[in-house]
C-alpha positions in Angstrom: 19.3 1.8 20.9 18.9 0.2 17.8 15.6 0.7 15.9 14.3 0.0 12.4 16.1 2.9 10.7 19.7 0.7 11.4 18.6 -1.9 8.7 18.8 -2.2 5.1 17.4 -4.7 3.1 16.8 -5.6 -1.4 13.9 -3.5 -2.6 11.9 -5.7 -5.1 14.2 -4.6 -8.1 17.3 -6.0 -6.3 18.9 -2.6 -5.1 20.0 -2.0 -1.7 18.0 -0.1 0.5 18.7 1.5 3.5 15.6 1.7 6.3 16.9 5.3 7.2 15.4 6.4 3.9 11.9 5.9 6.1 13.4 8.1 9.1 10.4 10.5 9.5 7.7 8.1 8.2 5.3 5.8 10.4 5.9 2.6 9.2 3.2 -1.1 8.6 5.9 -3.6 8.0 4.0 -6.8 7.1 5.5 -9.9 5.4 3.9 -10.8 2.4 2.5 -13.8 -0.2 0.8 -14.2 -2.9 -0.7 -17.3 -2.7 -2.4 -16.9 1.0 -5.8 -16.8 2.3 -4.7 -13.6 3.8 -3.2 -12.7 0.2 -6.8 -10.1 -0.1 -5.1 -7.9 2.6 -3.0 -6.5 0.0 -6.5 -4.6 -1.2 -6.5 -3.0 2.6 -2.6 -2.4 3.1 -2.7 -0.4 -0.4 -5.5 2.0 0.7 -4.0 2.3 4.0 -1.2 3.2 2.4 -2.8 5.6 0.1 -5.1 7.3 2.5 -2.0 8.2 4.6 0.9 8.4 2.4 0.7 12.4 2.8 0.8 12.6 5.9 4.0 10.7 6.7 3.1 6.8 6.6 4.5 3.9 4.5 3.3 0.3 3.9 6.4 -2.0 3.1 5.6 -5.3 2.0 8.5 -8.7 2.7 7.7 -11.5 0.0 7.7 -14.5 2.4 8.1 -18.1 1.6 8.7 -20.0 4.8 4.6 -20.5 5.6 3.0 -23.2 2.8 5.2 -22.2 0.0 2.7 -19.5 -0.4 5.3 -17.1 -2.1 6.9 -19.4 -5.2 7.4 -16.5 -7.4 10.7 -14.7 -7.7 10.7 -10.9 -7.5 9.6 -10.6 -10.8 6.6 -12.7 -10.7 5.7 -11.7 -7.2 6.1 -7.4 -8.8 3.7 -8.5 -11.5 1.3 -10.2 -9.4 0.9 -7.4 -7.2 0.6 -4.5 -9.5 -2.0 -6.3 -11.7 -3.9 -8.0 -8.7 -3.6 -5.0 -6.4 -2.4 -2.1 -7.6 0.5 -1.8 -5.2 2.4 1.2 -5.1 3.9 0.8 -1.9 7.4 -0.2 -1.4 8.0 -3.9 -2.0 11.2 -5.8 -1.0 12.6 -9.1 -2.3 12.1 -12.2 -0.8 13.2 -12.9 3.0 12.7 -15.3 5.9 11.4 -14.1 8.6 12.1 -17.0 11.0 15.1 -19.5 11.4 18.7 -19.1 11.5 18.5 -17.8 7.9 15.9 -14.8 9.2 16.6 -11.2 8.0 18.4 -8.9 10.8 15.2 -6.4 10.7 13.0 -9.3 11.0 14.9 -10.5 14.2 14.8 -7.1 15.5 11.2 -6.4 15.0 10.2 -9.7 16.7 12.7 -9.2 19.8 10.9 -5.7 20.2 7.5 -6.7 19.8 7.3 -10.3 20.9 3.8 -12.1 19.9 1.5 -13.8 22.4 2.8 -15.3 25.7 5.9 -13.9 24.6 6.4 -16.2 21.4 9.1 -14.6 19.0 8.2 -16.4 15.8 6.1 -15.5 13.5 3.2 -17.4 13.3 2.2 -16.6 9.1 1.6 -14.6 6.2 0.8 -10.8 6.7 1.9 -10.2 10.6 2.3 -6.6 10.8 4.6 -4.4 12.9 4.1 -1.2 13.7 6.6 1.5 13.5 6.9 5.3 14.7 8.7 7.7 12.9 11.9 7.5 15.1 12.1 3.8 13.8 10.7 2.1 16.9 8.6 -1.1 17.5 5.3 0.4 18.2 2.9 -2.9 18.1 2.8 -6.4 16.3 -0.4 -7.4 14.9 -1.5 -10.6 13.8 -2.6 -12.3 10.2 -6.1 -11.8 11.4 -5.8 -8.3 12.1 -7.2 -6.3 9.0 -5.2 -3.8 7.7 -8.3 -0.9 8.0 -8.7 -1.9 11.5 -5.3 0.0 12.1 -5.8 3.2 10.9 -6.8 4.6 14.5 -3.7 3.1 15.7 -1.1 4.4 12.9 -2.9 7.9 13.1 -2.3 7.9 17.2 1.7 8.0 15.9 1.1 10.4 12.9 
């Protein structure tokens, strides 16, 4: 069964990462921008991500462009903007579509295991979130409008 751990993706400096570095670790996937109303989330991901890092949970963050052109920046810009802004300290990756032909492999996989309402595979905007347990499986998707402290109940449930 293929699960998230099989993936590898460019961190936010341009090295190859593997997934399985996260074997272990409950995972928030969300893709990313910087230039969204949803942009503020970043605020709740990162003390999500600090509350829980101890105890076995990691936000990563996709830099998306495909909604609006709401993520311009290259990796550079989009790094700076998140560590001034909001203080991120969670891993960051380099830019990727999540939809289309051109879609990265983990994003395909994550919305073939958790398909969104009435089945829908696409993702619908900026800062979808996808739940992940520590073996590297699907758990949940969640939707732009779900706020990122509204999931702590759920992420501790697979802690």
């Amino acid at each position: 069964m293929t699960t998230v751990h099989d993936f590898s993706a460019r961190n936010i400096e341009g090295q190859d990462t593997s997934l399985a570095d996260y074997r272990g670790k409950a995972l928030l996937i969300v893709n990313v921008a910087s230039k969204c109303g949803f942009t503020p989330q970043y605020a709740g991901l990162e003390a999500l991500h600090r509350k829980l890092a101890g105890e076995g949970f990691a936000v990563l963050g996709f830099p998306c462009d495909q909604f609006g052109h709401q993520e311009p920046g290259d990796e550079a810009e989009i790094k700076n903007f998140c560590k001034l802004t909001y203080d991120v300290s969670f891993p960051m990756f380099a830019k990727i579509d999540v939809n289309g032909d051109t879609a990265h492999p983990l994003y395909k996989h994550l919305k073939s295991a958790a398909p969104g309402l009435l089945g829908s595979e696409g993702v619908k905007w900026n800062f979808t979130k996808f739940l992940v347990d520590r073996d590297g499986k699907v758990v949940r998707r969640y939707a732009p409008l779900d706020k990122p402290e509204a999931l702590e109940a759920d992420v501790r449930a697979i802690l």
